[in-house]
BATOR-558184 format. One record per residue (C-alpha): x, y, z; residue in one letter. Coordinates in steps of 0.1 Angstrom, whole numbers, padded with zeros to 4 digits, always signed. Example, Ala and Ser with C-alpha at 12.3 -4.5 7.8 and 13.67 -1.06 7.14 Angstrom:
<atoms>
+0123-0045+0078A;+0137-0011+0071S;
</atoms>
This chain:
<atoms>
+0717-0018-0360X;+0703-0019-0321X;+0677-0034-0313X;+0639-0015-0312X;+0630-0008-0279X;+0591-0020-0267X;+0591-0001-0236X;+0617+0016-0211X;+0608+0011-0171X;+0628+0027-0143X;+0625+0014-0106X;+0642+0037-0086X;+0678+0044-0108X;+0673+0010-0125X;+0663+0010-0159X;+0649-0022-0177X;+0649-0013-0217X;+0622-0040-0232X;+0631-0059-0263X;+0604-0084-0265X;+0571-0098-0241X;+0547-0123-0240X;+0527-0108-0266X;+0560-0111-0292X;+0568-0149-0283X;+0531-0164-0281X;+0540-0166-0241X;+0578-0183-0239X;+0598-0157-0230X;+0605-0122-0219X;+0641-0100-0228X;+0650-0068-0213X;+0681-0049-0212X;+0687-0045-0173X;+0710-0007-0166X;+0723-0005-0129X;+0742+0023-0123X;+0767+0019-0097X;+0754+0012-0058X;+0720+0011-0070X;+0694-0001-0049X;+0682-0034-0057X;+0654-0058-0054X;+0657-0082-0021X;+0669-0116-0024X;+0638-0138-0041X;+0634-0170-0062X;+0606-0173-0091X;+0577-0199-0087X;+0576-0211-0124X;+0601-0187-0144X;+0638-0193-0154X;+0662-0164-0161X;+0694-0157-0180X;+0716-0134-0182X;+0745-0124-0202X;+0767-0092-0194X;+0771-0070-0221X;+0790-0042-0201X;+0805-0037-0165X;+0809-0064-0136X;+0778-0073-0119X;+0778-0094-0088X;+0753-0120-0087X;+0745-0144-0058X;+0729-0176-0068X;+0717-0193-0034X;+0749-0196-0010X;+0775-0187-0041X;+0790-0153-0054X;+0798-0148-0088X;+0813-0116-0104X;+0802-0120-0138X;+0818-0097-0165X;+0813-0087-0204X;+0804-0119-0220X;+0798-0141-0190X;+0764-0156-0189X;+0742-0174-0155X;+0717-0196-0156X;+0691-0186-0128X;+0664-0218-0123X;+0632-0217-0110X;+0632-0218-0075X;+0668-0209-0067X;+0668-0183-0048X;+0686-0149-0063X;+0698-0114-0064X;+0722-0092-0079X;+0741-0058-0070X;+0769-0038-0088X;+0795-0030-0063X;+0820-0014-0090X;+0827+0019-0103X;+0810+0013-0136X;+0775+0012-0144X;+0768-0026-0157X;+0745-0033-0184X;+0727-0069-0187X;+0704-0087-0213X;+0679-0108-0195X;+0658-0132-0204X;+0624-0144-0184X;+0610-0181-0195X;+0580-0181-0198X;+0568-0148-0198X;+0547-0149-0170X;+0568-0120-0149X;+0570-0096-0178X;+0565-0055-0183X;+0534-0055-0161X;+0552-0068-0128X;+0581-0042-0134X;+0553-0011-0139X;+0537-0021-0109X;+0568-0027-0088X;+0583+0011-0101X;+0549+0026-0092X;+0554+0019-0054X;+0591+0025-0055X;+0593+0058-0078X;+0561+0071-0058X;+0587+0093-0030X;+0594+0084+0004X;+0598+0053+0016X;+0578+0025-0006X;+0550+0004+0007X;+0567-0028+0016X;+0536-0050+0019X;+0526-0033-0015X;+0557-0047-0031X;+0553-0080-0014X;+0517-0085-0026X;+0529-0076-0063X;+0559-0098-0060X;+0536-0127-0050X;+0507-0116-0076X;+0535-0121-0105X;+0553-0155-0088X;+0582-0142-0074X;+0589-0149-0036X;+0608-0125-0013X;+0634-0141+0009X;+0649-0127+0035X;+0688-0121+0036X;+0707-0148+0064X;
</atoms>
């Protein structure tokens, strides 16, 4: 059986398939399916203000960098992302990598990611301070790459 499917979001060729929000776990969590196809843009280094992540690959390599450290995590692999580290991800392989992920608490949920793909799937370049002002709004903080 797969799972039901709350809502689908695409930023740009990324596609987060929601599983569960706030509004399923009384506020603790957040779980999404994350799709990024291969060389998709992705979002900027950042760290979250009060929100722990996890993910575990279900499909494809994906290529996460966890403050100074590199990690190519593969089907079955898991990484624990705490608050305040700061983050980001890319797939630099040939297969399109597929990710359950899971927000705690729920404070950066659906709403952030609708936001964030209305600026970027709006054509043309997006509106960086737009982005930045949601990224902040939801307690995530853009960091620039060294």
């Amino acid at each position: 059986m797969f799972p039901i499917i709350k809502e689908s979001i695409r930023i740009g060729n990324i596609e987060l398939n929601f599983l569960l929000d706030g509004d399923d776990t009384d506020g603790t969590l957040v779980q999404f399916e994350l799709i990024v196809p291969p060389n998709a843009k992705v979002p900027a280094p950042h760290f979250h203000v009060e929100v722990d992540e996890t993910l575990y690959v279900l499909e494809g390599t994906l290529t996460q960098t966890l403050g100074e450290e590199i990690l190519e995590l593969h089907p079955g692999d898991k990484c624990f992302v705490k608050r305040g580290l700061v983050h980001g991800f890319n797939n630099l392989h040939s297969k399109t990598v597929r990710v359950l992920c899971t927000l705690s608490p729920a404070s950066i949920g659906p709403a952030y990611f609708r936001e964030i793909g209305a600026v970027i799937n709006a054509g043309g370049p997006p509106d960086i301070q737009k982005v930045l002002a949601i990224m902040k709004t939801h307690g995530l903080e853009p960091v620039k790459p060294a």
